[in-house]
C-alpha positions as a printed Julia matrix, in Angstrom:
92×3 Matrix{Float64}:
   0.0     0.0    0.0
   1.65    3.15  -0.81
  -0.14    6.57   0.31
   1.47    9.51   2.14
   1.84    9.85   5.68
  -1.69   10.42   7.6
  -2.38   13.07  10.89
  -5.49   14.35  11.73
  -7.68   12.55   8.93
  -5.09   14.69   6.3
  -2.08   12.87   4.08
   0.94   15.21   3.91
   4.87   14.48   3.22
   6.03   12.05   0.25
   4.56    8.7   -0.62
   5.75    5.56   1.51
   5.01    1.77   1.34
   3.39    0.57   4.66
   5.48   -3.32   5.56
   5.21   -5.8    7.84
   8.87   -7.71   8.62
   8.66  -10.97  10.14
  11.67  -11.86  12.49
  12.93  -15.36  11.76
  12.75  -17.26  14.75
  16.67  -17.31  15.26
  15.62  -13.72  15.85
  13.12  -13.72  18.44
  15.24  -12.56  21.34
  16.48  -10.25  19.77
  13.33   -8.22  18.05
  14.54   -5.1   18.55
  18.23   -5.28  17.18
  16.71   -6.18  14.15
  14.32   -2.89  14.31
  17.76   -1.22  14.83
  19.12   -2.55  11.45
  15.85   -1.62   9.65
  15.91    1.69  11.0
  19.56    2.2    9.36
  18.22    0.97   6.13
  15.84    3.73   6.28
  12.17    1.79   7.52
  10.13    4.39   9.98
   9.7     1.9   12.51
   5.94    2.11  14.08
   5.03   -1.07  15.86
   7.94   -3.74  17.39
   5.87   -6.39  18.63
   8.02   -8.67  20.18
   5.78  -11.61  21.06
   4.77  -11.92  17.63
   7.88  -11.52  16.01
   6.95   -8.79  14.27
   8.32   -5.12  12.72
   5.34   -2.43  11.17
   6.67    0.35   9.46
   6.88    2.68   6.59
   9.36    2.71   3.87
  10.09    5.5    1.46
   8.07    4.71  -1.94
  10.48    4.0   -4.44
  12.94    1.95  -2.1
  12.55   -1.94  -2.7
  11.61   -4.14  -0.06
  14.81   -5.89  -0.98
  16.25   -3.08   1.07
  14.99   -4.5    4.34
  16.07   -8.13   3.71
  18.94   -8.33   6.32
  20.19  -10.82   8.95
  17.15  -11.99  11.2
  14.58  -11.41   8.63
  12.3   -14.07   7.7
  10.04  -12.06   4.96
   9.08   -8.77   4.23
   5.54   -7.87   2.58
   3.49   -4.63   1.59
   0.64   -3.98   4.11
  -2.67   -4.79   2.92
  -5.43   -2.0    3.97
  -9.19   -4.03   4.35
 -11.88   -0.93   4.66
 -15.03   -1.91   6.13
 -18.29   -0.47   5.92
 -20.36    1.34   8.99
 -22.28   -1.37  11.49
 -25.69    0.61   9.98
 -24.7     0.56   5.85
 -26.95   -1.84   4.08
 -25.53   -5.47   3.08
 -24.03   -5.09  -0.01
């Protein structure tokens, strides 16, 4: 998913990718090293959730994924965005 950064219901500042890293599970203990690594190679860490074994974040658009493939890292994917309707819209 690539959009611009979001505050306050408005999108300002250049286009990113939103990823989810998955920590292999070599890597568990040591969650947030690997956040540290992603952070050099320029991901906007937003979420380390260390039970899980997994990094949310935002990349610059235009930088590959490929980018965040480094020691400890099982995958990386593009966030998916799933928009729901209101509890009160008709069934569609």
């Amino acid at each position: 998913m690539r959009t611009a950064a979001v505050r306050g219901g408005r999108r300002y500042g250049p286009p990113v990718t939103a990823v989810i890293v998955t920590v292999d599970d070599a890597h568990l203990t040591g969650v947030g090293a690997v956040a540290d690594t992603l952070r050099e190679r320029g991901l906007q860490v937003e979420q380390v959730l260390d039970g899980l074994g997994l990094i949310t974040g935002q990349l610059p658009a235009g930088q590959p994924l490929t980018a965040l493939r480094v020691a400890g890292v099982a995958a990386v994917e593009e966030a998916r965005s799933v928009r729901l309707p209101p509890p009160d819209a008709p069934v569609q």
